[in-house]
PAROZA-554433 format. One record per residue (C-alpha): residue in three letters; x, y, z. Coordinates in steps of 0.5 Angstrom, whole numbers, plus 500, padded with zeros to 3 digits. Example, Ala and Ser with C-alpha at 12.3 -4.5 7.8 and 13.67 -1.06 7.14 Angstrom:
<zadrens>
<zadren><residuo>ALA</residuo><east>525</east><north>491</north><up>516</up></zadren>
<zadren><residuo>SER</residuo><east>527</east><north>498</north><up>514</up></zadren>
</zadrens>
This chain:
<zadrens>
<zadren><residuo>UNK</residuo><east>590</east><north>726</north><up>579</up></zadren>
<zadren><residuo>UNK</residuo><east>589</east><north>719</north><up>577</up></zadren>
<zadren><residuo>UNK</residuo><east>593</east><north>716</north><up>583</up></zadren>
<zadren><residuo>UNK</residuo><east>588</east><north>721</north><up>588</up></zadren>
<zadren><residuo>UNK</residuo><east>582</east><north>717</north><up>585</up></zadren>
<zadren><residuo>UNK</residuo><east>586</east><north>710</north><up>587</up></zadren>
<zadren><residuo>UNK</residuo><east>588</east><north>713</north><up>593</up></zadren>
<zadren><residuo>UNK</residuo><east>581</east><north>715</north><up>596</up></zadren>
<zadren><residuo>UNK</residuo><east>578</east><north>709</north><up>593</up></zadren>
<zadren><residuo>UNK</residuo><east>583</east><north>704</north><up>597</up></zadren>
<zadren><residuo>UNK</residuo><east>583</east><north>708</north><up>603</up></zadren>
<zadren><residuo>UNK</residuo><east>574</east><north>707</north><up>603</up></zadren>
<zadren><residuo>UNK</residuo><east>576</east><north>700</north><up>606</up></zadren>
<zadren><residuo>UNK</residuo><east>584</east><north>698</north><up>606</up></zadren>
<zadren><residuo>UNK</residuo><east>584</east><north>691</north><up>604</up></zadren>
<zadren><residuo>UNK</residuo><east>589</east><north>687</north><up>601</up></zadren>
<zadren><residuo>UNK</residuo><east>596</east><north>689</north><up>599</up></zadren>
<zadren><residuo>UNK</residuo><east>594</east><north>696</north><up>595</up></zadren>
<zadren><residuo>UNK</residuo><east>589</east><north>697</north><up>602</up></zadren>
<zadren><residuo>UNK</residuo><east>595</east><north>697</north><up>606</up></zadren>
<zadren><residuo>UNK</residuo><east>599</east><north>700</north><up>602</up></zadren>
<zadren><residuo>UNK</residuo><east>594</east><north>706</north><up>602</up></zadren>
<zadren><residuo>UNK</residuo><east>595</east><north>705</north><up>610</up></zadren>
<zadren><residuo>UNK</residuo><east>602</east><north>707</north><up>609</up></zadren>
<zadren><residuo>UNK</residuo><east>600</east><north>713</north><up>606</up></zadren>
<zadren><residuo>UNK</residuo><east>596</east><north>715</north><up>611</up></zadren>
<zadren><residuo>UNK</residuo><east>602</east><north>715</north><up>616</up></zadren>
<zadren><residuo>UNK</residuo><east>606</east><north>718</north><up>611</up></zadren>
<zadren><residuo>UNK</residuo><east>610</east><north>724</north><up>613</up></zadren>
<zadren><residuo>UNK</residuo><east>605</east><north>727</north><up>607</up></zadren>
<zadren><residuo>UNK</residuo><east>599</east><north>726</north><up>611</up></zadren>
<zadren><residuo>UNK</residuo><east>602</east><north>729</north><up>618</up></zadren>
<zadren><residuo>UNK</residuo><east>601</east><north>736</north><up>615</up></zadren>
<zadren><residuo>UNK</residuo><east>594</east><north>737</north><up>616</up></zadren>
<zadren><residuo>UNK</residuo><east>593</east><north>734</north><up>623</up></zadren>
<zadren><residuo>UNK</residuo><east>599</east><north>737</north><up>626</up></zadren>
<zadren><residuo>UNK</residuo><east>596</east><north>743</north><up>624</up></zadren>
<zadren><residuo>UNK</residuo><east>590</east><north>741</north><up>626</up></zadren>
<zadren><residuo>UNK</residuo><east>593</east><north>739</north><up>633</up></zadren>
<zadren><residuo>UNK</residuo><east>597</east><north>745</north><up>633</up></zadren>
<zadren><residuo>UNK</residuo><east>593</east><north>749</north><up>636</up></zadren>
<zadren><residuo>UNK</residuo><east>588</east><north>745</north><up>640</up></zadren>
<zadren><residuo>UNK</residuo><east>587</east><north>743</north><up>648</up></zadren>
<zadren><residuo>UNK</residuo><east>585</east><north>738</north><up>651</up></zadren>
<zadren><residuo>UNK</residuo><east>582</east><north>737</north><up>659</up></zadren>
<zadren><residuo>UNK</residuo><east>587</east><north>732</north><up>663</up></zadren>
<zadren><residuo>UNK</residuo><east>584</east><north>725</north><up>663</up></zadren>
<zadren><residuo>UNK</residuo><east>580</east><north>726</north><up>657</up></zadren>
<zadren><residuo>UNK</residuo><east>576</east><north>720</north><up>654</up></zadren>
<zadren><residuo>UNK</residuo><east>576</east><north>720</north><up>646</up></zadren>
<zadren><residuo>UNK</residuo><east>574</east><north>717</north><up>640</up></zadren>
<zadren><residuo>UNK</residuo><east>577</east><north>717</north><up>634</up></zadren>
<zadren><residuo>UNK</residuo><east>572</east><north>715</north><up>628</up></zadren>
<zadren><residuo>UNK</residuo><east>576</east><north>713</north><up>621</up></zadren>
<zadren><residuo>UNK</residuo><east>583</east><north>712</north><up>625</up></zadren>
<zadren><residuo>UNK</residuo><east>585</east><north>709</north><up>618</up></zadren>
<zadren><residuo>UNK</residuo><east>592</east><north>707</north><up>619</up></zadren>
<zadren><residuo>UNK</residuo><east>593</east><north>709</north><up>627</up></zadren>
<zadren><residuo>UNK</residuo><east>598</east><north>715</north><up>625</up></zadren>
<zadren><residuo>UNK</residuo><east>593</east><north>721</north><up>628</up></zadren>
<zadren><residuo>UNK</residuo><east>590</east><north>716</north><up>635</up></zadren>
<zadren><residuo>UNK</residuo><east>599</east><north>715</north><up>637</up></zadren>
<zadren><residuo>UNK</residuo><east>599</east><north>723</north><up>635</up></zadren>
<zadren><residuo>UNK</residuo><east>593</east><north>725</north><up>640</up></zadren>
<zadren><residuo>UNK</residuo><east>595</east><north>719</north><up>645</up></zadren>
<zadren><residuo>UNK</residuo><east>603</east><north>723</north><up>645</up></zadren>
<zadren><residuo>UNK</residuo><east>600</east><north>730</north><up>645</up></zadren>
<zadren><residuo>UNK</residuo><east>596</east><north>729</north><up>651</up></zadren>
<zadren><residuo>UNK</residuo><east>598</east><north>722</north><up>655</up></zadren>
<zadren><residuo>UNK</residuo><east>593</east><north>723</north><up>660</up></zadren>
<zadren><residuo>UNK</residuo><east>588</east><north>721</north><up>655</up></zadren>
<zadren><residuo>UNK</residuo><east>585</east><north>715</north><up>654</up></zadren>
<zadren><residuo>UNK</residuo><east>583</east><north>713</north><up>646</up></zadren>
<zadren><residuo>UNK</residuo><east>578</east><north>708</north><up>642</up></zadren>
<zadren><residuo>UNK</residuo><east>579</east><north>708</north><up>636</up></zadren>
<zadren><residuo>UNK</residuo><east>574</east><north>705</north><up>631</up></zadren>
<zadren><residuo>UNK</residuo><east>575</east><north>703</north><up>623</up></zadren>
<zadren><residuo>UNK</residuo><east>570</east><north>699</north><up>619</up></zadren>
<zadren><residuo>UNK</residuo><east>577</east><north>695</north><up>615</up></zadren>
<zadren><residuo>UNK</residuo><east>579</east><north>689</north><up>620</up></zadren>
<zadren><residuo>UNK</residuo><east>586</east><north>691</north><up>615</up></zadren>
<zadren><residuo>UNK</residuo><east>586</east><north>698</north><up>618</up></zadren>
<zadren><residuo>UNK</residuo><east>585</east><north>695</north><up>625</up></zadren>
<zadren><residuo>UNK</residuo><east>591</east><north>691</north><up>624</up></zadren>
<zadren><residuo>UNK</residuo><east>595</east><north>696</north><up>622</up></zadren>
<zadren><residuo>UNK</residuo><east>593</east><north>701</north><up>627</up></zadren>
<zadren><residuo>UNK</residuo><east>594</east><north>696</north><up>633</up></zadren>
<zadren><residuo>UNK</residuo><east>601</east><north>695</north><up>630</up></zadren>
<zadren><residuo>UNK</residuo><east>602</east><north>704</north><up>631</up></zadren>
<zadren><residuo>UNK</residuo><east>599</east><north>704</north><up>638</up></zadren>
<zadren><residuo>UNK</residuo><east>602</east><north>697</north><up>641</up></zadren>
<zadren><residuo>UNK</residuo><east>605</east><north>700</north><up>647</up></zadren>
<zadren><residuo>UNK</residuo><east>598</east><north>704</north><up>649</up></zadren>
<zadren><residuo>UNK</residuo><east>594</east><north>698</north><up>648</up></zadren>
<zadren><residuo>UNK</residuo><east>598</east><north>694</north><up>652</up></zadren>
<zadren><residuo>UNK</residuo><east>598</east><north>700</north><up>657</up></zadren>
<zadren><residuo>UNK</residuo><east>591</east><north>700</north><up>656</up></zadren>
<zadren><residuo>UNK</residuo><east>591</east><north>707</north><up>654</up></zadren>
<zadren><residuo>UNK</residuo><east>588</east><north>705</north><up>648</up></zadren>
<zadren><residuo>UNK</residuo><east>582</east><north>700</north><up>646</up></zadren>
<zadren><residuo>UNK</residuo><east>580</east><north>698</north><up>638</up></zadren>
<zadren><residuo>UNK</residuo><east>573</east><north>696</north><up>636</up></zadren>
<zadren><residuo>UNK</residuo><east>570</east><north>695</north><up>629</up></zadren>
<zadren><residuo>UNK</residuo><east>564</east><north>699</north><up>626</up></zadren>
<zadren><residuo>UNK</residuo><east>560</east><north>704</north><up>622</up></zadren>
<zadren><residuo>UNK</residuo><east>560</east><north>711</north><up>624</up></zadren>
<zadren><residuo>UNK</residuo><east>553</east><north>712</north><up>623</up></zadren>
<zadren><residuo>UNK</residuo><east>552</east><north>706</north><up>628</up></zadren>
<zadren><residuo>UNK</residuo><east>557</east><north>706</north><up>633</up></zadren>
<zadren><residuo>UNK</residuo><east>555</east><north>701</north><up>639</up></zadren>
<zadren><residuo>UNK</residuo><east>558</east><north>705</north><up>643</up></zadren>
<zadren><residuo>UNK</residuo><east>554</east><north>707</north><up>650</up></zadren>
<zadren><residuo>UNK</residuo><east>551</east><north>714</north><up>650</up></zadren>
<zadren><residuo>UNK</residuo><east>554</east><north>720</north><up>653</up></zadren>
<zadren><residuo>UNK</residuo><east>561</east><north>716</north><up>653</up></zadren>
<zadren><residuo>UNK</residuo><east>566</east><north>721</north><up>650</up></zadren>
<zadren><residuo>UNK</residuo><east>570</east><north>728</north><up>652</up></zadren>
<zadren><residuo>UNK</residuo><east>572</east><north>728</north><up>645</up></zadren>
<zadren><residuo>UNK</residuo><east>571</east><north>725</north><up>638</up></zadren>
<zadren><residuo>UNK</residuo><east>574</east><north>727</north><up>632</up></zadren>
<zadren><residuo>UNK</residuo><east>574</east><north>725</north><up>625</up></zadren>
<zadren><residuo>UNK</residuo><east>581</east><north>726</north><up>620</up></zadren>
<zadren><residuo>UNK</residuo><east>579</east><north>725</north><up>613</up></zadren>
<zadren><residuo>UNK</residuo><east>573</east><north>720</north><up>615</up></zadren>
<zadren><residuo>UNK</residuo><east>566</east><north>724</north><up>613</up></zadren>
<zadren><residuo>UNK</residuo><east>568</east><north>724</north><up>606</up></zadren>
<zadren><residuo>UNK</residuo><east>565</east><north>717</north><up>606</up></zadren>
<zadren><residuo>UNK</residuo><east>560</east><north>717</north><up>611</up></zadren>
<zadren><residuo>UNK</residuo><east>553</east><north>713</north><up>608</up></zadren>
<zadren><residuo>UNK</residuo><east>549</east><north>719</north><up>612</up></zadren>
<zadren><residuo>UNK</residuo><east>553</east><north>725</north><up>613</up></zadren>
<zadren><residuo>UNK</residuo><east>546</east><north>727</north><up>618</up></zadren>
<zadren><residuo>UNK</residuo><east>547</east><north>720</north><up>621</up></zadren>
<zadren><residuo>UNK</residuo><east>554</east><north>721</north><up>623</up></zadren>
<zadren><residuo>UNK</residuo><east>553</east><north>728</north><up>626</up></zadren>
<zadren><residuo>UNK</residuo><east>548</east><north>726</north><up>630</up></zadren>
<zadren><residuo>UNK</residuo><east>552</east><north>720</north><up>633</up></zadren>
<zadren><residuo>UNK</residuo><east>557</east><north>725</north><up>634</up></zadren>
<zadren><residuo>UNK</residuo><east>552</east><north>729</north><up>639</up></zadren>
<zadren><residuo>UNK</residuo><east>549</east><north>722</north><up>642</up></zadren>
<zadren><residuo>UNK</residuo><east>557</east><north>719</north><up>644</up></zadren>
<zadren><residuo>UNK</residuo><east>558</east><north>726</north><up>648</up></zadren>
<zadren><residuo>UNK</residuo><east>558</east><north>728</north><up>654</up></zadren>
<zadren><residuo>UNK</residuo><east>554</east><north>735</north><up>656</up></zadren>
<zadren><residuo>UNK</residuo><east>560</east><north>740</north><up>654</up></zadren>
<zadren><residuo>UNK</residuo><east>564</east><north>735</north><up>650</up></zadren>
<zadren><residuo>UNK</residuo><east>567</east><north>737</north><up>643</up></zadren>
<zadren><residuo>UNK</residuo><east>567</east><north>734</north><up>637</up></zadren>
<zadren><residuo>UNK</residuo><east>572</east><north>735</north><up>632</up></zadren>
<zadren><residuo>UNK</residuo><east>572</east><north>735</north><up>624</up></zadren>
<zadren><residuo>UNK</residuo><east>578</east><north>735</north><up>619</up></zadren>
<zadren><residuo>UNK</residuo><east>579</east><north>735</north><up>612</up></zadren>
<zadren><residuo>UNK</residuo><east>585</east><north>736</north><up>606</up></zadren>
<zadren><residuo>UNK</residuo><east>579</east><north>737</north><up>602</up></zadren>
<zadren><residuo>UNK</residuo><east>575</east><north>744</north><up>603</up></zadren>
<zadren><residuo>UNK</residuo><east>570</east><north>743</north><up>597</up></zadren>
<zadren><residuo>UNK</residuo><east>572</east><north>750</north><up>594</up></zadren>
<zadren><residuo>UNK</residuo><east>577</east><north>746</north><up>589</up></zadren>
<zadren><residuo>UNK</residuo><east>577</east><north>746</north><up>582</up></zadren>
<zadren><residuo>UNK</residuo><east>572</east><north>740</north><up>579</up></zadren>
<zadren><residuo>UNK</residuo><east>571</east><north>736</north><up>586</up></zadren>
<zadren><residuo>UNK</residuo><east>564</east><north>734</north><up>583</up></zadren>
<zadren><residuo>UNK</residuo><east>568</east><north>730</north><up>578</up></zadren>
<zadren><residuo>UNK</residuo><east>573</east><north>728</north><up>583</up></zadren>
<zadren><residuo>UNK</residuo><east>567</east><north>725</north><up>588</up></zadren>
<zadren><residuo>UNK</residuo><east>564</east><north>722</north><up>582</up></zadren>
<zadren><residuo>UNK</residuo><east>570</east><north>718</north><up>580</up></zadren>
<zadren><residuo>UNK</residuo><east>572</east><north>716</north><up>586</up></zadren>
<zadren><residuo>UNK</residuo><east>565</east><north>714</north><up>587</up></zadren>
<zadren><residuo>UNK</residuo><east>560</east><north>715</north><up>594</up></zadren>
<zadren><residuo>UNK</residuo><east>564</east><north>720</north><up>596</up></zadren>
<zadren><residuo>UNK</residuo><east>563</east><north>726</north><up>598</up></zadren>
<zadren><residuo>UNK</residuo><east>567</east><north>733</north><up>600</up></zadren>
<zadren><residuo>UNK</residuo><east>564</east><north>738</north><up>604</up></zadren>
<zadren><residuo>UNK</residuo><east>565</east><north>745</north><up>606</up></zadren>
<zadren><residuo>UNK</residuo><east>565</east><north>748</north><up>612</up></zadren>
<zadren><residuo>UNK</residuo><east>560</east><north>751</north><up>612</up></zadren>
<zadren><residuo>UNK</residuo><east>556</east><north>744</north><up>610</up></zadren>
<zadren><residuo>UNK</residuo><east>559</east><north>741</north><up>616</up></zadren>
<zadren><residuo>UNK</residuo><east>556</east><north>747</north><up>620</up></zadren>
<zadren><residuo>UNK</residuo><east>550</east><north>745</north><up>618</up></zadren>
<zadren><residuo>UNK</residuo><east>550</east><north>738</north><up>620</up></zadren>
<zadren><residuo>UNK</residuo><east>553</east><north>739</north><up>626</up></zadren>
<zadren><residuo>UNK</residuo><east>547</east><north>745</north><up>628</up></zadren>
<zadren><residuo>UNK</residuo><east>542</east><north>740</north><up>626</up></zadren>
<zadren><residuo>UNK</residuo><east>545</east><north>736</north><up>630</up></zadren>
<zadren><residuo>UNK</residuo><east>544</east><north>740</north><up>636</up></zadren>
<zadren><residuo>UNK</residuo><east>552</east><north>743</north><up>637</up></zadren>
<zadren><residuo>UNK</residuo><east>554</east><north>749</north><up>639</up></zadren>
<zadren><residuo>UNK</residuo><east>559</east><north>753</north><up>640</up></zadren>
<zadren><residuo>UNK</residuo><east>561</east><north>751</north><up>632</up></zadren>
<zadren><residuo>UNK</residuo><east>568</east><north>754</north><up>630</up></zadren>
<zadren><residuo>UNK</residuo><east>572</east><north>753</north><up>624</up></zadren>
<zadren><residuo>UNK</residuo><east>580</east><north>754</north><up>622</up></zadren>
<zadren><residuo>UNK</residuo><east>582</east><north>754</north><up>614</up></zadren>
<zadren><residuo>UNK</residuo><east>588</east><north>754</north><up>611</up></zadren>
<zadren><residuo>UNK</residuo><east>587</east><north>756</north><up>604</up></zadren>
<zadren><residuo>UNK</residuo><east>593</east><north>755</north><up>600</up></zadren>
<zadren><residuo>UNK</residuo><east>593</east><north>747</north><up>602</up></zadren>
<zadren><residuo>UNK</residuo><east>585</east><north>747</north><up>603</up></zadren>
<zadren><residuo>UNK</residuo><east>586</east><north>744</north><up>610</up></zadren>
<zadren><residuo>UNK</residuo><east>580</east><north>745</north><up>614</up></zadren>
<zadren><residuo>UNK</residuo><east>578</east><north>744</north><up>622</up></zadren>
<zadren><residuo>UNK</residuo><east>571</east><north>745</north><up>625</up></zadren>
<zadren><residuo>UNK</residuo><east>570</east><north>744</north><up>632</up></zadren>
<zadren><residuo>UNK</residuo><east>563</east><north>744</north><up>636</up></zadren>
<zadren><residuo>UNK</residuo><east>560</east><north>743</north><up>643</up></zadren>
<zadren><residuo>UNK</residuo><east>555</east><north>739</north><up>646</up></zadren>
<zadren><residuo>UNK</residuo><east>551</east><north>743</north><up>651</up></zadren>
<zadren><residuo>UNK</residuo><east>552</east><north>742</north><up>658</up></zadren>
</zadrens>
């Protein structure tokens, strides 16, 4: 447990060495689990613009650009270091400029309005300032009928996750009823969830109006 705590701790702002060790981490075989299950079983729109909020080490952007390759991506992170480390994962698709980098907050992303297809957010809210803020940022980014998509290996349904988020500190794990919510207020629709009980993976995807 204790090395879990340091892990989320260090991924909040990778930076340094243990920062980058926790990059590795991310792009571990480990780590692949819960967003090739996501990705199982999610399609995409030829020539599909997306976002990837939180890219942290860059694994799940090259995954997405594999999976789909006539999608063209940004990935945003808020860590020069994760920056770094996902340019180094993704060289080829920016070269090819099928991927661009930017810098910044999730509940403030500068970012035109209505710009995206698709964003998606893999073990990211968990340290969002505004969980609020950030679901409606996710509404503004879309286009009229774009989807946004949110994963998590936390459901809140596990044992002492109010301990745990204190001892990570600002760090807040939601269930999916809880993203639901958000995600209503904000003015989605269509909201669907997936939950793979046994490991605590969980998916919730919503729509933008058209």
């Amino acid at each position: 447990m204790a090395n879990l705590i340091k892990y989320y701790r260090r991924s909040r702002y990778p930076q340094r060495f243990w920062g980058k060790r926790a990059l590795m981490k991310m792009n571990s075989a480990r780590h692949a689990l819960m967003p090739e299950w996501v990705l199982a079983e999610f399609e995409i729109a030829d020539n599909c613009r997306l976002l990837d909020i939180g890219c942290g080490g860059g694994a799940n952007l090259n995954r997405m650009l594999s999976r789909f390759p006539t999608a063209n991506a940004v990935g945003m992170d808020i860590s020069p270091l994760a920056m770094e480390v996902t340019r180094e994962v993704n060289y080829r698709d920016i070269v090819d400029k099928r991927c661009l980098l930017l810098g910044g907050d999730a509940t403030q992303i500068p970012l035109a309005k209505e710009s995206f297809d698709l964003v998606t957010a893999f073990e990211t809210i968990y340290y969002w300032q505004s969980m609020e803020q950030g679901a409606q940022e996710l509404f503004r980014l879309l286009r009229p009928g774009g989807t946004c998509l949110i994963a998590n290996e936390m459901d809140g349904l596990e044992k002492d996750v109010r301990r745990f988020e204190n001892a990570v500190g600002n760090f807040r794990v939601y269930s999916i009823e809880e993203i639901a919510e958000y995600l209503t207020d904000a003015g989605f629709i269509d909201i669907q969830s997936r939950h793979d009980e046994k490991r605590h993976f969980i998916c919730v995807t919503a729509r933008k109006p058209e």
